[in-house]
C-alpha positions as CSV (number, residue, x, y, z in Angstrom):
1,X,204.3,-14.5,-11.9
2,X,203.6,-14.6,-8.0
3,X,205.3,-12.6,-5.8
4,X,208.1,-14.1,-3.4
5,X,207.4,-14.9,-0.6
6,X,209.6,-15.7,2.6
7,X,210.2,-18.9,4.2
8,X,212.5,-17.7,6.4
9,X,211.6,-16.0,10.0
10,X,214.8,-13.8,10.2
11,X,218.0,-13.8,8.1
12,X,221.6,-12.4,9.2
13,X,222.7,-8.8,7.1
14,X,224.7,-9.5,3.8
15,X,223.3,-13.5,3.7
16,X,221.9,-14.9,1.4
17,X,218.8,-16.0,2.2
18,X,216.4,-18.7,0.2
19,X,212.8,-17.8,-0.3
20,X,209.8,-19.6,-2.0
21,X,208.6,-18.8,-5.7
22,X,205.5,-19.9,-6.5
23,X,203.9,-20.1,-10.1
24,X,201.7,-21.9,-11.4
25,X,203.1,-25.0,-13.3
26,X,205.8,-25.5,-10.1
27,X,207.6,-24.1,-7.1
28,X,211.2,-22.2,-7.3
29,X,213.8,-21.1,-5.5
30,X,215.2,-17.4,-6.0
31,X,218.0,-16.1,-4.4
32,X,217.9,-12.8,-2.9
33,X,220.9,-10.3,-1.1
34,X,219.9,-9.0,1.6
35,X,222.2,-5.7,2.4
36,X,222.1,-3.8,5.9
37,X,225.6,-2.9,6.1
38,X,224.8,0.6,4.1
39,X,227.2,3.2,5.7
40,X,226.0,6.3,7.0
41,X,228.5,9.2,5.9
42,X,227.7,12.8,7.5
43,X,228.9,15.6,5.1
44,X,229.7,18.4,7.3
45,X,230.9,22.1,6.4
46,X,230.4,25.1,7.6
47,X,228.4,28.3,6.5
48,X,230.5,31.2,7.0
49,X,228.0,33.1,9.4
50,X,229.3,32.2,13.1
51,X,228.9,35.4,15.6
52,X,227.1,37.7,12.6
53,X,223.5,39.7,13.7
54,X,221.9,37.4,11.2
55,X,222.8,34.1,13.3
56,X,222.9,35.5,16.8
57,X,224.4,33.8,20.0
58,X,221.5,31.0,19.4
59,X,222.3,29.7,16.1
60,X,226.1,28.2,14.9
61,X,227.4,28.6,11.2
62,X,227.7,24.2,11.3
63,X,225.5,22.5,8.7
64,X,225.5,18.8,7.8
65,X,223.6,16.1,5.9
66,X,223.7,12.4,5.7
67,X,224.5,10.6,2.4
68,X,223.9,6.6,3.0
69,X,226.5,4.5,0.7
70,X,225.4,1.4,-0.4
71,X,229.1,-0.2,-0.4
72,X,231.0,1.3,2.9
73,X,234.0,3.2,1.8
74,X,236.4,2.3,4.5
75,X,240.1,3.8,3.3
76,X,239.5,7.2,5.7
77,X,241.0,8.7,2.4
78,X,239.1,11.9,1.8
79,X,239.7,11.4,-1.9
80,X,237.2,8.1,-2.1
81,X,234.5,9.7,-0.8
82,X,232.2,11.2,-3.8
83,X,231.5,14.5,-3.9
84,X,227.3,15.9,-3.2
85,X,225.9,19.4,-3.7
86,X,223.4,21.3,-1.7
87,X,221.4,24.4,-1.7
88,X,223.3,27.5,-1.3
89,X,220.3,29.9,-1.6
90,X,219.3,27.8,1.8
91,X,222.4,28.8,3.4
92,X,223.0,32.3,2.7
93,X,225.7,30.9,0.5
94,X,223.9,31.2,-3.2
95,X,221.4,32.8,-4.8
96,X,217.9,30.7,-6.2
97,X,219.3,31.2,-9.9
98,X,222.4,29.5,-9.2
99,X,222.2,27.7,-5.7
100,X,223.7,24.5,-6.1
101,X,227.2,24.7,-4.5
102,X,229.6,21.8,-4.0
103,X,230.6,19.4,-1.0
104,X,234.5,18.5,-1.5
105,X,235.0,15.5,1.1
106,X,238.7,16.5,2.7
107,X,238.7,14.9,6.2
108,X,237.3,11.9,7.7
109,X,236.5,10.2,10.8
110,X,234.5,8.0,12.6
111,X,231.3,8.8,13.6
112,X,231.4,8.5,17.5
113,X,227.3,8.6,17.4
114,X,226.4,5.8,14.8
115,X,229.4,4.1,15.4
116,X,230.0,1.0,13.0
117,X,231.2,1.9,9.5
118,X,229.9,5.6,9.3
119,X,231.9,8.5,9.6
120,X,232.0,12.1,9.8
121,X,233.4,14.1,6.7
122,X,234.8,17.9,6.8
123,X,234.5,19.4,3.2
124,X,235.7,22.1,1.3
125,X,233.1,24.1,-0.4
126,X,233.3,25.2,-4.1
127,X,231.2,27.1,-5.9
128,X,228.8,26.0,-9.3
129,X,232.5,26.7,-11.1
130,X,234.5,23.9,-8.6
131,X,236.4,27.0,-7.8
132,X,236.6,27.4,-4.2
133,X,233.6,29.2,-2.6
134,X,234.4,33.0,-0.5
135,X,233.6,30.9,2.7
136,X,236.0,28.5,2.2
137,X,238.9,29.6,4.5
138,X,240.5,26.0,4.4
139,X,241.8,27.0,0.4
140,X,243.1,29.7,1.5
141,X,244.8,27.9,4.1
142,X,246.7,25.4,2.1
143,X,247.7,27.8,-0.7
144,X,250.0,29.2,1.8
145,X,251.2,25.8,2.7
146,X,254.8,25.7,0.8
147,X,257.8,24.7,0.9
148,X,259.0,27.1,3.4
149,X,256.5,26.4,6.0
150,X,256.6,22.6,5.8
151,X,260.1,22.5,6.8
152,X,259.2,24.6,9.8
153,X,256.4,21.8,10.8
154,X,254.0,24.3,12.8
155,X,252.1,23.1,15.4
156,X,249.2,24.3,17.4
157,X,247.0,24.1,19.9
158,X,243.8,25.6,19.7
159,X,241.9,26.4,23.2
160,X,238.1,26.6,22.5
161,X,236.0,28.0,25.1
162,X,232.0,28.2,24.6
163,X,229.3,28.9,26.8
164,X,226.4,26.5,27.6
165,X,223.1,28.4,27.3
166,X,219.5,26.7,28.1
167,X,217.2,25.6,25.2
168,X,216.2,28.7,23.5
169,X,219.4,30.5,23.9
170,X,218.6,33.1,26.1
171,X,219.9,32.3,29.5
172,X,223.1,30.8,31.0
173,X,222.9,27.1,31.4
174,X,222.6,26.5,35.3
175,X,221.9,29.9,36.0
176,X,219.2,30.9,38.3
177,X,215.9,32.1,36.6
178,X,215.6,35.4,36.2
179,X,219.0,36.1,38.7
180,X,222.6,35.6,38.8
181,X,225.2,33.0,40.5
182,X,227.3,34.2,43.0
183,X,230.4,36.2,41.4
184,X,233.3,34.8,40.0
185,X,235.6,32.9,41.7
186,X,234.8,29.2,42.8
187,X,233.9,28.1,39.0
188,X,236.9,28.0,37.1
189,X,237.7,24.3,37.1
190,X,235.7,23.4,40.1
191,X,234.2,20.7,41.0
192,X,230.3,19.7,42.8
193,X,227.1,20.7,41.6
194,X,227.2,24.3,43.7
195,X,230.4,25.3,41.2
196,X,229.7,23.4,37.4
197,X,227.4,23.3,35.4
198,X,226.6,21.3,32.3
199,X,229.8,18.7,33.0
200,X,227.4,15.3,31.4
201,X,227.4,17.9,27.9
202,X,231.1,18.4,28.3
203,X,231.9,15.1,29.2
204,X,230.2,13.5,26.3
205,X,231.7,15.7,24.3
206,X,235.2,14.8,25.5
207,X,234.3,10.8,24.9
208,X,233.0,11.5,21.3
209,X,235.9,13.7,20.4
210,X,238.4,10.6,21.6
211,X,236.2,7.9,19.7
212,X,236.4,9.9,16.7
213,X,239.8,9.9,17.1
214,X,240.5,13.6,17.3
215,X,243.8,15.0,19.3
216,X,241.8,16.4,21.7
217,X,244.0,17.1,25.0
218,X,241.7,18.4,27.4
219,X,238.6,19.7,29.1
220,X,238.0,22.3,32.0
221,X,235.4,24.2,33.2
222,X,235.8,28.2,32.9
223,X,235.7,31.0,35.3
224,X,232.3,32.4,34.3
225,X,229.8,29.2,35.4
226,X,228.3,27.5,32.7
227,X,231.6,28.1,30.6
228,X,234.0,25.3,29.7
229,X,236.6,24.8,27.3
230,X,238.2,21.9,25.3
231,X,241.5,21.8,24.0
232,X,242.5,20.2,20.2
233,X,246.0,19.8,19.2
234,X,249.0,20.1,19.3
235,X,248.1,19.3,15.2
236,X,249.6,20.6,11.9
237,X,247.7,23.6,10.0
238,X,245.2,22.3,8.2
239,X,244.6,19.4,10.5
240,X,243.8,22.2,13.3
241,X,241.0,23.6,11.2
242,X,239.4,20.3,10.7
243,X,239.6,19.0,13.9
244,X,238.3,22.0,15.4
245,X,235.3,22.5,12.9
246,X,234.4,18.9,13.6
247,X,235.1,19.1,17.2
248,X,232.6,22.0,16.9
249,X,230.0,20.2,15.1
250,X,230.3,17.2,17.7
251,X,228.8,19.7,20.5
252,X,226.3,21.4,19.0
253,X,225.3,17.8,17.4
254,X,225.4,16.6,21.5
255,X,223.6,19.4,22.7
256,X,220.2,18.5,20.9
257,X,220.4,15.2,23.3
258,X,221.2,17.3,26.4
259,X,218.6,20.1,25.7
260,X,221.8,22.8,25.5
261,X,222.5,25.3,23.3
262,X,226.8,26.2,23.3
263,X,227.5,29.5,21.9
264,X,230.4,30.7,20.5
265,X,229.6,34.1,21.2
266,X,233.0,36.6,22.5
267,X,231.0,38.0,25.2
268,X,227.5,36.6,25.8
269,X,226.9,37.9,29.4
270,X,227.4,41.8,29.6
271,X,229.2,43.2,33.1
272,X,231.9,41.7,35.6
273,X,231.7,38.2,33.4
274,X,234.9,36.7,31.6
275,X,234.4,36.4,28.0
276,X,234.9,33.7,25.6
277,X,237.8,33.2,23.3
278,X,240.4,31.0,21.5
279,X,243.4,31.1,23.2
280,X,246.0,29.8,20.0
281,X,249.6,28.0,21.0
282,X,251.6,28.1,18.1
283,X,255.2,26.6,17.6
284,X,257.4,26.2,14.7
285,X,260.3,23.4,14.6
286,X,262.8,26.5,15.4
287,X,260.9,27.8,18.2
288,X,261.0,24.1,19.5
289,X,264.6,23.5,19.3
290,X,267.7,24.6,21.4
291,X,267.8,28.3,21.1
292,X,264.2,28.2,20.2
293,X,263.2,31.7,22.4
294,X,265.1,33.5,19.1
295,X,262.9,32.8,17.0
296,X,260.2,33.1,19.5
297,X,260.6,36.6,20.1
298,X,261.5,37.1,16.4
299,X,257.7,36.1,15.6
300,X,256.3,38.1,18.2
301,X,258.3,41.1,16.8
302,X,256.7,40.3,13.2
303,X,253.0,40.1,14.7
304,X,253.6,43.3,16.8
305,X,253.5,44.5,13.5
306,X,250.3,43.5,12.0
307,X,247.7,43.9,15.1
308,X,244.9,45.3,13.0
309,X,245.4,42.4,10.6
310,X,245.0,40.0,13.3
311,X,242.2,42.0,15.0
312,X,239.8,42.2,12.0
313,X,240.0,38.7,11.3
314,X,239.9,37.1,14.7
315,X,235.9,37.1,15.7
316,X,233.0,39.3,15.1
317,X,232.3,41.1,18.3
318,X,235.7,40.6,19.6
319,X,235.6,44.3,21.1
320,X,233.8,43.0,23.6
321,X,235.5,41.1,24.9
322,X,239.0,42.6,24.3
323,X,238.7,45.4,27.3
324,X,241.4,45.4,29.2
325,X,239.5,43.7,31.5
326,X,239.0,40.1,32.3
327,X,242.4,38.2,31.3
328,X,242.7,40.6,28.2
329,X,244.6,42.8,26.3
330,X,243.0,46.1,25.3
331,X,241.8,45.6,21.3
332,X,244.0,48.4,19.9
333,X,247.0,47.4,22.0
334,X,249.5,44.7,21.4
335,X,251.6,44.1,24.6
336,X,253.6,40.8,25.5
337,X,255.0,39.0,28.3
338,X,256.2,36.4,30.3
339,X,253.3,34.1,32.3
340,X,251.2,37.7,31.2
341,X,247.3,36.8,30.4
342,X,246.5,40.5,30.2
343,X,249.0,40.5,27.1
344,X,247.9,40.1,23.7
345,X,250.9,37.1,23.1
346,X,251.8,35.5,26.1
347,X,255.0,33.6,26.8
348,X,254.3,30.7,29.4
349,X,256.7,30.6,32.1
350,X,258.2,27.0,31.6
351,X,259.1,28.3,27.6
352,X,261.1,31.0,29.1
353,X,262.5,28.8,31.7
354,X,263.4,25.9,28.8
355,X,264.3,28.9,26.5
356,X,261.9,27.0,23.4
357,X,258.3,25.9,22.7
358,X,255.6,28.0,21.6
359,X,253.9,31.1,22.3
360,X,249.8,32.0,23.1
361,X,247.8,34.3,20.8
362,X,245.3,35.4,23.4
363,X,243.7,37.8,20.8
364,X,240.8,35.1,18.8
365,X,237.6,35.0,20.0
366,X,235.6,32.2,20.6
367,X,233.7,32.1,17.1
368,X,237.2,32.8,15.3
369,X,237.6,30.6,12.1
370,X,240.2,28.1,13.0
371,X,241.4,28.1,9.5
372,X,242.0,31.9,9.4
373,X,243.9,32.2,13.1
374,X,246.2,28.8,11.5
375,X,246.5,30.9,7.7
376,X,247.4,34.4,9.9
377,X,250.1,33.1,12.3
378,X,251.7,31.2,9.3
379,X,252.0,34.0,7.1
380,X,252.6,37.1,9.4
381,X,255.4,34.8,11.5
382,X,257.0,32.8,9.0
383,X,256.0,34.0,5.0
């Protein structure tokens, strides 16, 4: 039998469109579904490797790949999402004998790129067993989640700064070749082209974050130049690490259109520069209410107690940047105080003044996991 062919010039996605059969003995009508509303879905997770000597200050620990769904799923429930592999020997996640590992969808939103129906999924990742894989910091996260701690409702606010560096990852975005901008000073949230640099990046970044519908509260620009932060929260535990991981993936995914490389890295200019870190405001419902600077100063106590915990855990190459110098606290001391941002847990003025809210962790670097800062405060404060 001949092959259909069209009589139509155009037809609308999802109509049903009537096209010409012909044969030999007469002429027929089939009917054919025409379907352009396939939804784009990008699985994203994250490869364990941010800040190690493998990866560098040029390259992220974010991967992602695109599954295209035939029939949209449009519930935002994590659970209706199927599941995909990929290949852990690719990743530095799995050997070539046993490489596949497994994408668990666990967080969705829409995609602020494609726009439409497609959406952005954060996933857990198991291993060949479904058990869930060493990199997956999220498990750990919610096993801690109990009783206990839901009643307490924590909240926090995670502060990321990064640093913009130009294509190839080697200098400071902005910068002058081969030389240095004046000291610091005018930068930190300045304004005109003499004091920022890399606000379009930054910007975008702040208008996909808000389409995507992430509780993003802020942007500034730093006080080393080319250095900028954004601000997600205040959100529950787990929906701090997801929010940040796919706030995180949103900039390095921006940066291929803006020719920018962000980095992560604690300290990625050497000398009189600020570092980069993670600043972390963390509350619980009796830090919040009347009387709340009890139990504020009752947490501190408990972390005072578990530095080297935090320490090893809070960012490879964190020394660096955790001098004594440069808004820090000194790496092997834990000090605290009121307004204090050479302290290791600072207490904001207006929470002393109110006597409740929330105190800062000061200590994470910039390349911290977000799950594991959330997981640490949780169970050295409150477990």
């Amino acid at each position: 039998m001949a092959a259909c062919v069209s009589t139509q010039k155009a037809c609308m996605a999802g109509q049903t469109v009537a096209v010409a059969r012909s044969s030999h003995r007469q002429a027929r009508m089939c009917v054919v579904r025409v379907n352009a509303l396939a939804q784009r879905v990008e699985y994203i997770w994250h490869d364990g490797a941010e800040g190690t000597i493998e990866k560098g200050m040029q390259f992220n620990e974010m991967r992602s790949k695109t599954k295209v769904l035939q029939k949209p799923v449009t519930s935002f429930n994590a659970a209706d999402f199927p599941e995909w592999s990929f290949d852990g020997s690719s990743t530095g996640q799995a050997e070539g004998r046993s490489s596949d590992c497994i994408l668990r969808p666990c967080y969705v939103v829409p995609d602020p790129i494609r726009g439409g129906d497609d959406v952005l999924v954060m996933c857990d990742v198991l291993d060949a067993s479904s058990a869930p894989h060493p990199t997956n910091t999220r498990a750990k996260l919610a096993a801690i989640i109990n009783d206990k701690v839901k009643a307490e409702a924590c909240l926090f606010g995670f502060e990321q700064e990064y640093t913009m560096m130009a294509k190839g990852g080697q200098a400071v975005y902005g910068w002058p070749a081969g030389g240095f901008p004046a000291p610091q000073g005018p930068f930190y949230c300045g304004v005109g082209s003499e004091s920022v640099y890399g606000r379009n990046l930054a910007e975008a970044h702040m208008d996909a974050c808000i389409k995507a519908g992430l509780i993003i509260s802020g942007i500034n620009a730093e006080v080393m130049p080319g250095q900028w932060e954004f601000q997600i929260g205040p959100t529950g535990p787990l929906e701090t690490g997801d929010q940040v991981m796919i706030a995180r993936w949103l900039l390095h995914r921006l940066g291929e259109e803006f020719g920018i490389v962000s980095t992560f890295a604690p300290k990625p200019m050497k000398g009189d520069w600020n570092g980069t870190g993670a600043h972390t405001n963390y509350s619980t419902k009796s830090m919040r209410e009347e009387g709340g600077m009890a139990a504020i100063n009752a947490a501190i106590e408990r972390l005072s107690k578990c530095h080297p915990e935090h320490i090893t855990q809070y960012g490879t190459g964190n020394e660096l940047r955790l001098t004594g110098k440069h808004e820090t606290c000194d790496i092997n001391e834990f000090r605290f105080g009121v307004g204090d941002r050479g302290s290791s847990i600072r207490i904001p003025l207006p929470v002393q003044l109110a006597g409740k809210g929330y105190l800062e962790d000061r200590r994470p670097a910039a390349n911290v996991d977000p799950y594991t800062v959330v997981r640490l405060l949780i169970k050295n404060t409150l477990l």
